[in-house]
GUNUTI-877060 format. One line per 5 residues: their letters; for each residue x, y, z of C-alpha. Coordinates in nm, 3 decimals, m for minus. Example, Ala and Ser with C-alpha at 12.3 -4.5 7.8 and 13.67 -1.06 7.14 Angstrom:
2
AS) 1.230:m0.450:0.780; 1.367:m0.106:0.714
***
This chain:
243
XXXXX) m3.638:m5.021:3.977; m3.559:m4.924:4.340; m3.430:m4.603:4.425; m3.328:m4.487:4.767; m3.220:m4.101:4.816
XXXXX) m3.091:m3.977:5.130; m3.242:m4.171:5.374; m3.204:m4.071:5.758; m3.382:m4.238:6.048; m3.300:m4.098:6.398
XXXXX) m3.550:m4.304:6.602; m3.557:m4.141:6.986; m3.417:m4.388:7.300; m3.536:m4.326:7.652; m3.558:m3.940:7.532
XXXXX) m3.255:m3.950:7.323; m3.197:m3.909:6.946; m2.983:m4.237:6.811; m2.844:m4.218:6.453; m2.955:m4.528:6.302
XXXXX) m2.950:m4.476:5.940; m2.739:m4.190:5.796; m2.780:m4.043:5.435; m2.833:m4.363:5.273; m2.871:m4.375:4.829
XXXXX) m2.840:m4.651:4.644; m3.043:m4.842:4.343; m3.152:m5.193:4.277; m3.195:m5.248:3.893; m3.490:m5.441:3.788
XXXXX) m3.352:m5.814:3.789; m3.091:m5.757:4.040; m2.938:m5.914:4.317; m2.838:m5.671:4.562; m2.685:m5.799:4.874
XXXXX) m2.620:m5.654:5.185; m2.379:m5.707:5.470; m2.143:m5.540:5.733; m2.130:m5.605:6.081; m2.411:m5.726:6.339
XXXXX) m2.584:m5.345:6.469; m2.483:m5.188:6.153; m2.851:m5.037:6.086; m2.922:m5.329:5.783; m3.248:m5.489:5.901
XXXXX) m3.368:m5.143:6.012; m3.302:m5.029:5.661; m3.515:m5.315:5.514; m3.804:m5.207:5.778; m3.764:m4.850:5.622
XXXXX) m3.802:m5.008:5.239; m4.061:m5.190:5.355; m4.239:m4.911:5.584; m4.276:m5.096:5.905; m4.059:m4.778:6.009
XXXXX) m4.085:m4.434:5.859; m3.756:m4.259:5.752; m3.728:m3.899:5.925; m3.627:m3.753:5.581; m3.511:m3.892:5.229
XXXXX) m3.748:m4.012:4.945; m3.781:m4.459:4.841; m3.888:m4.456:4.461; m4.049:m4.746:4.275; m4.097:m4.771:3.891
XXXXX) m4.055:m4.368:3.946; m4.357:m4.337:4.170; m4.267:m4.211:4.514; m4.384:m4.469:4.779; m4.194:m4.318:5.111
XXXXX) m4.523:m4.216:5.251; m4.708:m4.557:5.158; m4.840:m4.800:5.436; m4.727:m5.189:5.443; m5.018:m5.244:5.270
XXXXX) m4.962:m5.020:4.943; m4.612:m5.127:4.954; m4.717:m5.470:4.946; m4.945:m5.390:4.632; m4.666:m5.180:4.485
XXXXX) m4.477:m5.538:4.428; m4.243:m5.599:4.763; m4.216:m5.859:4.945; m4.085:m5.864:5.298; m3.949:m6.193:5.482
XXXXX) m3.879:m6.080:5.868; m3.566:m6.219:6.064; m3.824:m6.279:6.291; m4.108:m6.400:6.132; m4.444:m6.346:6.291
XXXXX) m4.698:m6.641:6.438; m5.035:m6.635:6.455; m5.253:m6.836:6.612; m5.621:m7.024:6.476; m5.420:m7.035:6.101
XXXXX) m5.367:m7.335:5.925; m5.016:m7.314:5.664; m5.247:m7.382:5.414; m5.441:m7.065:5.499; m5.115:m6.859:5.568
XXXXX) m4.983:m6.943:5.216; m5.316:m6.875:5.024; m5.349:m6.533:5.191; m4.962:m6.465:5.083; m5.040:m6.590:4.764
XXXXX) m5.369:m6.355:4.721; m5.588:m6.631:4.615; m5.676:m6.965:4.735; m5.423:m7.184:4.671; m5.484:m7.568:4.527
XXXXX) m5.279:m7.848:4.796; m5.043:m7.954:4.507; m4.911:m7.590:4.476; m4.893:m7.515:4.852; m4.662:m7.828:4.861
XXXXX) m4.467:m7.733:4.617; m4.342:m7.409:4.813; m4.339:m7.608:5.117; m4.085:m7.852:4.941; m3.917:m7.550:4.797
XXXXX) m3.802:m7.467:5.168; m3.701:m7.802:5.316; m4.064:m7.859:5.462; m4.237:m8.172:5.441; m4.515:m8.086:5.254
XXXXX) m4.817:m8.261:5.396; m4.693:m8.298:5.768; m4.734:m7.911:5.735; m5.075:m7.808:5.547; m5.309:m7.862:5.814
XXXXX) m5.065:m7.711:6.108; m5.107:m7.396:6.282; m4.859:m7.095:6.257; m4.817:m7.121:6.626; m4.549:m7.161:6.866
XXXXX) m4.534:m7.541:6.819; m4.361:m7.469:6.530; m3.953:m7.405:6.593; m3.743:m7.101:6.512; m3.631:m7.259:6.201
XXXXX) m3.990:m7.393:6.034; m4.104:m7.077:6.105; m3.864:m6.924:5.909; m3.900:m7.139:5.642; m4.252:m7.072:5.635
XXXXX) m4.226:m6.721:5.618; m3.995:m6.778:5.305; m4.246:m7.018:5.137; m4.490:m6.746:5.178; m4.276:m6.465:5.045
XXXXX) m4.210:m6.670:4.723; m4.564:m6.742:4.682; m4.675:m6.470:4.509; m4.485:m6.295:4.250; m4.317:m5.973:4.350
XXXXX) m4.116:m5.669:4.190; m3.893:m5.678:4.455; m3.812:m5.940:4.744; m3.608:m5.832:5.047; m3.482:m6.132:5.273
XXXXX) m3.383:m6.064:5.616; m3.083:m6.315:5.689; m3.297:m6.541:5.556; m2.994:m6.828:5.635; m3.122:m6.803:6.054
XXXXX) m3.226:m7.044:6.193; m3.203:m7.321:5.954; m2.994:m7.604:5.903; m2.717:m7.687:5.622; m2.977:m7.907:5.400
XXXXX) m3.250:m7.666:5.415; m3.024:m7.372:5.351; m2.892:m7.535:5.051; m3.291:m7.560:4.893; m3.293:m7.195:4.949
XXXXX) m2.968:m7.065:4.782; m3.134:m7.259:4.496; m3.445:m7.080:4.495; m3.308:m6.739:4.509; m3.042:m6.897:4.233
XXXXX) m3.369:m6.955:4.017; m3.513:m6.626:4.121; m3.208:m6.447:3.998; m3.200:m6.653:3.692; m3.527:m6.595:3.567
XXXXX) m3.479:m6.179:3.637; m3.822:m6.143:3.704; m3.742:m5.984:4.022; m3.522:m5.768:4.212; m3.388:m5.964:4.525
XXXXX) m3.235:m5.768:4.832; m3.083:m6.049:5.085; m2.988:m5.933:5.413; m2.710:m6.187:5.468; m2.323:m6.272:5.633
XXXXX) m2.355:m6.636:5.460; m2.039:m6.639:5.180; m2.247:m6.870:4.961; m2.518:m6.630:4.939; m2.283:m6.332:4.919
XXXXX) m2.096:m6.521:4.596; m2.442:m6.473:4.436; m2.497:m6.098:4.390; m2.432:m5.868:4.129; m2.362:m5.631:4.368
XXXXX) m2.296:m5.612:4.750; m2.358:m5.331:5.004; m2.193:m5.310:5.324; m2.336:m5.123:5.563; m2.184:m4.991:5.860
XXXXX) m2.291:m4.758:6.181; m2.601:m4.661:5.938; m2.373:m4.593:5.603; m2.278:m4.715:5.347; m1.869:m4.884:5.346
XXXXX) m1.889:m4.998:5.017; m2.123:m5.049:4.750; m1.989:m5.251:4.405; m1.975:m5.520:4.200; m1.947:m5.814:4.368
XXXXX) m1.590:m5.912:4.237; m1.452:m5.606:4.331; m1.564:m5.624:4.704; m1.636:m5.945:4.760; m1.229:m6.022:4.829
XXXXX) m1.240:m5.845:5.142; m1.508:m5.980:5.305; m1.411:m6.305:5.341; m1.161:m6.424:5.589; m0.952:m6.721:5.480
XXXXX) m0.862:m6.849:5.801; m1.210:m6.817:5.958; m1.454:m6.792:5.690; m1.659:m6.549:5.831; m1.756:m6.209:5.707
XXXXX) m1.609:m5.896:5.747; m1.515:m5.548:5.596; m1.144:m5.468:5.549; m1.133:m5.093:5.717; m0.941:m4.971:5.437
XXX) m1.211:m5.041:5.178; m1.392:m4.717:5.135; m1.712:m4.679:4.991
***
């Protein structure tokens, strides 16, 4: 289980304090599917970068499995059990996929199994092994890489940065399906960053995050009606819905 308590992150600007995250608590129960939303700004991928450490909160306490990890490194973090797929995701140069995934998956991987993560995100399989993480690979393969790599090794805890960016409609479609299986199987917690309704329509609970708090946090029946604009579609928080 996930616990966060109080979390503040005031990160300085040119000189000046900003107020990115503000008090922030919440839990993620072993098994569940927590996702977040709210609007574009709203402090949610810095939030993830805080669970994750790639930032360090400026007070408040993250707990796993009772053991306090806010001081850990990426690296202990990583060994704790979480798994972190960046909006973003990293290149690198000189490394093969195949070499990417093995390294993700902590062991060398045989060619059937790195093509069956490949698959598992829309990639061609065997167009991909032998390419390097580099910038001839698009926004979007990238991403899907970075996915493939997350779900490579068994975690405690996943956290998915709008992990619908970048990607088209067929693609996205194999994912919702392997974060349906994910949830399915409860083996681990899932946190998706995400605006997408289909992904939203999958969480036990949803968090909506605002100006670095917290608008709403519930079961998803019970907030999930005003998120979603009938006339548009899109995502967004009805004011009056209070946390």
């Amino acid at each position: 289980m996930l616990e966060v308590k109080n979390l503040v992150f005031h990160p300085l600007d040119n000189g000046v304090e900003k107020s990115i995250i503000e008090d922030v608590s919440f839990k993620v129960e072993d098994g569940e599917m927590l996702v977040i939303t709210g609007p574009n700004g709203g402090g949610k991928s810095t939030l993830a970068k805080l669970l994750m450490g790639i930032e360090k909160p400026d007070s408040g306490a993250i707990i796993m499995d009772d053991a306090d990890i806010t001081e850990y490194t990426i690296a202990q973090r990583a060994n704790a059990g979480i798994g972190f797929a960046f909006q973003q995701p990293p290149r690198f140069k000189g490394m093969t996929v195949k070499r990417l995934l093995s390294l993700a998956a902590g062991c060398e991987l045989p060619e059937n199994k790195c093509c069956d993560y490949l698959s598992g995100v829309g990639l061609c399989a065997r167009e991909y092994l032998n390419r390097e993480v580099d910038n001839t690979l698009s926004g979007g393969e990238m991403k899907r890489l970075e996915i493939a790599t997350v779900l490579a090794k068994p975690h405690k805890l996943c956290i998915f940065d709008e992990p619908e960016a970048g990607i088209d409609l067929w693609s996205f479609s194999m994912l919702v399906k392997q974060f349906e299986q994910l949830h399915k199987n409860k083996m681990e917690s899932l946190i998706l960053i995400s605006h997408q309704e289909r992904i939203i329509q999958m969480a036990d609970r949803i968090m909506v995050v605002r100006d670095g708090k917290i608008a709403a946090l519930d079961e998803r029946e019970k907030v999930f009606p005003d998120l979603v604009n009938e006339d548009t579609g899109c995502v967004c928080m009805n004011p009056a819905h209070k946390a």
